[in-house]
N, C-alpha and C positions, 0 to 999 in steps of 0.2 A: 075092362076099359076104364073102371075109374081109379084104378091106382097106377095112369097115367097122367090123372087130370089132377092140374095144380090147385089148391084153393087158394081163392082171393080173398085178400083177407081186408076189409075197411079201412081206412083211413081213420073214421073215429073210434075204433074201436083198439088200433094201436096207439095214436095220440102222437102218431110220426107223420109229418107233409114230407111226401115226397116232389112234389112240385112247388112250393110257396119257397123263392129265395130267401134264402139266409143272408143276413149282411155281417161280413168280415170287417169290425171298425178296423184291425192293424190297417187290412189290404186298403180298407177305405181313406184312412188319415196321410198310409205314405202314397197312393194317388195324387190327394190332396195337394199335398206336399212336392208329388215332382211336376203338376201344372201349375204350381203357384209359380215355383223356382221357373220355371220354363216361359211363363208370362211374362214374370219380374225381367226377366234377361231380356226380350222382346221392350219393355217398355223402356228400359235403360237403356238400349241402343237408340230407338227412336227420341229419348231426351235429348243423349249426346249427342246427335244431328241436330236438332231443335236447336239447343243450345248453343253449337260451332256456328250454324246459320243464320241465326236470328245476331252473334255480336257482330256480323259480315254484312249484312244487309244493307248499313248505312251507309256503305260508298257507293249503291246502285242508287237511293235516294233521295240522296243529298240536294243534287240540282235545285228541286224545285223550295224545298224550305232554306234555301241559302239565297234565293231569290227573294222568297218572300220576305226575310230576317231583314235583309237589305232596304226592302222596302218599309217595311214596319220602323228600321231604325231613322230613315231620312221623314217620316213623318211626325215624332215628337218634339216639342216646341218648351220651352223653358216655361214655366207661370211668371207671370209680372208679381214683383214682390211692391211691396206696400213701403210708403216712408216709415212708419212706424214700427213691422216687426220688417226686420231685416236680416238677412241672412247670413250667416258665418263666414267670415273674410279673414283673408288669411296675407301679413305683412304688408299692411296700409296706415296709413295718417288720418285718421276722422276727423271732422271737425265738428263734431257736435257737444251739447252743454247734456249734464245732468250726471246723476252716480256713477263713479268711476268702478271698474274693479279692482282688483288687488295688484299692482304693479312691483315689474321687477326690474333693478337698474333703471330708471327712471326719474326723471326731475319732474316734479308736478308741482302748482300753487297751490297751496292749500290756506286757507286765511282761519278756520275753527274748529275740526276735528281733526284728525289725525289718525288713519286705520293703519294695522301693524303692516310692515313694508318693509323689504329685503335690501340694503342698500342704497335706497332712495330715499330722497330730502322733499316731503308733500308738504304743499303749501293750495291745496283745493278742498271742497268740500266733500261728503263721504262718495267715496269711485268702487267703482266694482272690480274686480282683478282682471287682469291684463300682463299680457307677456310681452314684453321689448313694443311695444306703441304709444307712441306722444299722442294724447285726447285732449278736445276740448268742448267736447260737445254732450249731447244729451244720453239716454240711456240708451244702450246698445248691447249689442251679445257678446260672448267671447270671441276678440280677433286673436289675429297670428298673423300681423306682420303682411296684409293685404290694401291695395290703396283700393278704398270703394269712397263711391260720391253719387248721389241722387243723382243725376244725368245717366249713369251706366244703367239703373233700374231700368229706364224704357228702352235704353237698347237689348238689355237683354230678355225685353217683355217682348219682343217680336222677331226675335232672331233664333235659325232652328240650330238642333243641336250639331256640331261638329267635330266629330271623335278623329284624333288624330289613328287610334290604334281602336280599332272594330272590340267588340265584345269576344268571347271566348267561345260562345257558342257559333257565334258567326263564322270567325276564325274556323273552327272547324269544319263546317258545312265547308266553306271556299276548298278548303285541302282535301277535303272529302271528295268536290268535284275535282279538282286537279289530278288526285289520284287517278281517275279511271282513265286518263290521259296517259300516264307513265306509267301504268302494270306493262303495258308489251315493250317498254323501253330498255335500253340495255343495262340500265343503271341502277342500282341498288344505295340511294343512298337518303334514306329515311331522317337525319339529323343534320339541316343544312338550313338555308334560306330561302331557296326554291330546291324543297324536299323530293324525291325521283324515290315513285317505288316500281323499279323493274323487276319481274321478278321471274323473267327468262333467265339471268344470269344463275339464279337459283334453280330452278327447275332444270336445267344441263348439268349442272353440277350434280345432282340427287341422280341423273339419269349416269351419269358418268361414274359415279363410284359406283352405282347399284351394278353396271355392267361388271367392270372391274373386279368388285367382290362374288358375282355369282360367277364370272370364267374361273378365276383362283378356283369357289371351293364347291364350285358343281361336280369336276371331272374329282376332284381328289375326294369328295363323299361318296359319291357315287360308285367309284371304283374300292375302297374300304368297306361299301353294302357289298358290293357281289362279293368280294372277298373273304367276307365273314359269314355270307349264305351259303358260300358252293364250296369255296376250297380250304378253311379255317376249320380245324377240330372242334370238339368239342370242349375241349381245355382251353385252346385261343380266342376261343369266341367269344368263352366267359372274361377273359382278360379286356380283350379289344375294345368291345361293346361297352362294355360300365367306364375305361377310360375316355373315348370319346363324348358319351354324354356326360360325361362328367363337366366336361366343356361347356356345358347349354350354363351349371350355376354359376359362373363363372358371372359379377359382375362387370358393365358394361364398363364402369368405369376404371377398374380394372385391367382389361383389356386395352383401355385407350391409355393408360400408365406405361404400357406395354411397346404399345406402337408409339409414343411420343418417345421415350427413351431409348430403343431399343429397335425395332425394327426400320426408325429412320435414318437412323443414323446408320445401320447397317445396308440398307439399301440406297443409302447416299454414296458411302464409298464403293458398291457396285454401281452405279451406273453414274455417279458422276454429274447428276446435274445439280442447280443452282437452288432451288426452292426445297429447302428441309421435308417442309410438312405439303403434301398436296394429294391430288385425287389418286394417287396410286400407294401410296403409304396406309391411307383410309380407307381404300379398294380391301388394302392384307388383311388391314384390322378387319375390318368387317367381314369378311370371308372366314376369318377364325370365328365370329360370332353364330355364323351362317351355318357352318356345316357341321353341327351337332343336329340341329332342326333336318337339312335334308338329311343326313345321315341314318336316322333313325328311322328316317319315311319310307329311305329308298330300302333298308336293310327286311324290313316287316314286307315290304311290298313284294322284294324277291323270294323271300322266305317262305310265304303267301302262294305261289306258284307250285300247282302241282307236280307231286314227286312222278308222275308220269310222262311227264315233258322230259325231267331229265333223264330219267332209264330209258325210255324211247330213243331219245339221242344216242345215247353210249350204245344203245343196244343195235344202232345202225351204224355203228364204228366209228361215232364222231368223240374225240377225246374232251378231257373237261374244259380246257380253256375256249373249245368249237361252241357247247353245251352252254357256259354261261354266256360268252358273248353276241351268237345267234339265236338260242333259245330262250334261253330264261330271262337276260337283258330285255327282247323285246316283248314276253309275254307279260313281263312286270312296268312295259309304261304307263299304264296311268300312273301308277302310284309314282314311279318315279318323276313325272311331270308335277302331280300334285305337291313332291317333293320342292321342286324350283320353286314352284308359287310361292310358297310359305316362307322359303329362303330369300324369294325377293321381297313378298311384306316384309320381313324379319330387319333385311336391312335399308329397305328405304325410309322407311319410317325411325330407324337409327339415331340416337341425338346424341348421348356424351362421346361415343366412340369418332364421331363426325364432330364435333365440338371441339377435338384435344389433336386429330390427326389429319386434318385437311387444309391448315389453315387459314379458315374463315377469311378468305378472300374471293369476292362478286364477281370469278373473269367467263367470260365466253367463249373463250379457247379448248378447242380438240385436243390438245396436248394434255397425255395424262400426268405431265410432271409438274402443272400448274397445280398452283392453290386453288381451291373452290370452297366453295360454301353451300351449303346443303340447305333443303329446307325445311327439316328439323330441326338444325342447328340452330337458324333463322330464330325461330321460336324462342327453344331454348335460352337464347343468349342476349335476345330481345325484350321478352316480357317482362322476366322485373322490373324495367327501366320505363316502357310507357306509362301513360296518364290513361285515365281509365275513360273511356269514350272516346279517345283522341283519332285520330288519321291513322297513326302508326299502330295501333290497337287494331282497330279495324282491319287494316291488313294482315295483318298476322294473325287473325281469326282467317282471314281468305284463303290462309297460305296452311293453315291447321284441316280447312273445309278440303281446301286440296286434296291433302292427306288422305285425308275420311273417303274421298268421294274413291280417289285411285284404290286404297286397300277394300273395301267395299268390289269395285267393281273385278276385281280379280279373282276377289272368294266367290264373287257370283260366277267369273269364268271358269274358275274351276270345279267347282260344282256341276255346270249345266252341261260344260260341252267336254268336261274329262269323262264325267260320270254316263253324259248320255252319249254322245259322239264317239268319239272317241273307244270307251271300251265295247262298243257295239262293233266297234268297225276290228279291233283285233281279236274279236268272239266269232266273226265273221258273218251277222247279221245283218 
């Protein structure tokens, strides 16, 4: 019986823990290292919202410190100045006695000294300089050509101030309020004299191309995925695949070189209408932008689909083209869905391609052969130009918040209700 029984052997007496963990610094540092990275990213999203948000804020309010400003400027009152020091006048006649300053073009008396003098014949005693003003009085500051006289002193000791043209912060605050008047109007026009920031004409337009461009290049990525998952060899797959993303480095502005020279002109003389650049030229371009993104979503997604769905088909006598478009098409929707999303952040948030092939005009028309204007364009083509806190600043942080808010709320759509709705419901849970 006992050369079955194991001996135990101590712990102290081999100088091995078998229970006390060990610490792995690698495992420990690159931990480290991918929740730092994972925080970092967490805290830089919530900047960049801080940040779009807080330069927006000042047209909600404005109201009440453009009121206040108003009132604070009709209560300051000028000081009464004194006969003695007096203050800086500008192209007037004095008439007082005592040191002149330095005069130029000027005829003065002078009867015993003589200070050096530009053109002028003095004949007074020593004056202090002076530019184009006849003096004859006592010592005073530098004019410029101002008529002042002891009588104006008390008028303007109790007279309040009256600005013909408000201060610049004021100005602003007023435009500030004004704006929240004309965002729902139909009118885009930011640099005028009574400034209209509409920015429905903008917002139709972003909705107009993005349709435009996901009809174009949903059906033609989509069908290039199944294509290259179900019926493309293994030779053409390798070809297919690396040319179409190849498409993704392709820059943006590139692309809009593209459809500016090239695709509009080409789809001008097919269809013949009036306006060069508009939401259907920027629709193409952006569609070629687009379907490299779903193309690769929907291609992994079909591919992703088990090989028992498609031998089950065949094996019940349905041929390939039955196989990918009732099988495997619908067992790959999510992904394929998740695909659109990406294609629709991809191109609504779009700015040089929209910049160069839409031609940034503000109309409200359903017609996809009008020009529009995007509202990345918007941005783009706007912000160098504003003044920094201005009205127009302001909105174009609103119009940036937009942005943020719509692609935001889309990743969370597709997250929540592809991932959980959705592949529940074709799992058949």
């Amino acid at each position: 019986m006992n050369l079955f029984k194991k001996k135990i052997i101590p712990e102290q007496s081999t100088g091995i823990s078998f229970t006390k963990k060990r610490i792995r610094w690698d495992d420990f540092f690159a931990e480290k290292i991918i929740k730092g990275v994972a925080f970092l990213s967490i805290a830089i999203i919530v900047l960049i919202f801080f940040f779009v948000f807080r330069e927006s804020v000042p047209i909600f309010t404005s109201n009440s410190k453009a009121d206040k400003a108003k009132a604070d400027s009709s209560k300051v009152n000028i000081a009464p100045v004194s006969k003695t020091e007096k203050q800086e006048t500008y192209g007037a006649e004095s008439n007082d006695s005592s040191p002149k300053q330095e005069q130029y073009g000027v005829t003065t008396e002078d009867k015993d000294q003589k200070q050096e003098q530009y053109g002028v014949t003095t004949e007074e005693p020593q004056k202090q300089e002076q530019y184009g003003v006849q003096t004859n009085d006592e010592p005073k500051q530098e004019q410029y050509g101002v008529q002042t006289a002891e009588d104006t002193t008390d008028k303007l000791a109790n007279k309040e101030i009256k600005t013909e043209n408000p201060s610049v912060e004021t100005k602003t605050e007023d435009n500030n309020k004004n704006a929240l008047a004309t965002l729902k109007s139909k009118d885009w026009q930011p640099v005028s004299d009574n400034p209209r920031y509409g920015i429905l004409p903008l917002l139709i337009g972003t909705l107009k191309v993005t349709l435009i461009s996901i009809l174009f290049a949903g059906p033609l990525a989509i069908l290039a995925a199944l294509y290259t998952a179900v019926f493309a060899n293994k030779r053409m797959k390798e070809i297919i695949k690396p040319a179409i993303e190849m498409l993704a480095g392709f820059p943006s502005v590139v692309i809009g070189f593209f459809a500016l020279m090239v695709i509009a002109s080409v789809l001008q003389s097919v269809f013949h209408y009036s306006s060069r650049l508009n939401a259907f030229v920027g629709g193409i371009a952006m569609g070629l932008a687009a379907i490299p993104v779903i193309f690769t979503i929907a291609e992994d997604a079909i591919s992703s689909v088990p090989k028992t769905y498609y031998e089950a088909s065949l094996a019940l006598g349905a041929n390939k083209w039955q196989t990918a478009f009732f099988v495997m098409l619908p067992a790959a929707t999510p992904g394929i869905f998740a695909a659109l999303l990406l294609g629709i952040g991809r191109v609504f948030g779009e700015t040089m391609i929209a910049l160069m092939a839409t031609g940034n005009a503000a109309l409200m028309g359903l017609n996809p052969f009008e020009s529009v204007r995007t509202l990345a364009a918007t941005i783009g083509a706007e912000m160098a130009e504003v003044v920094f806190g201005d009205t127009h600043y302001n909105v174009l942080f609103l119009i940036g918040s937009m942005l943020f808010i719509f692609t935001f709320a889309l990743n969370a759509f597709a997250e929540f209700y592809v991932k959980g709705h959705l592949i529940k419901r074709i799992q058949g849970k």
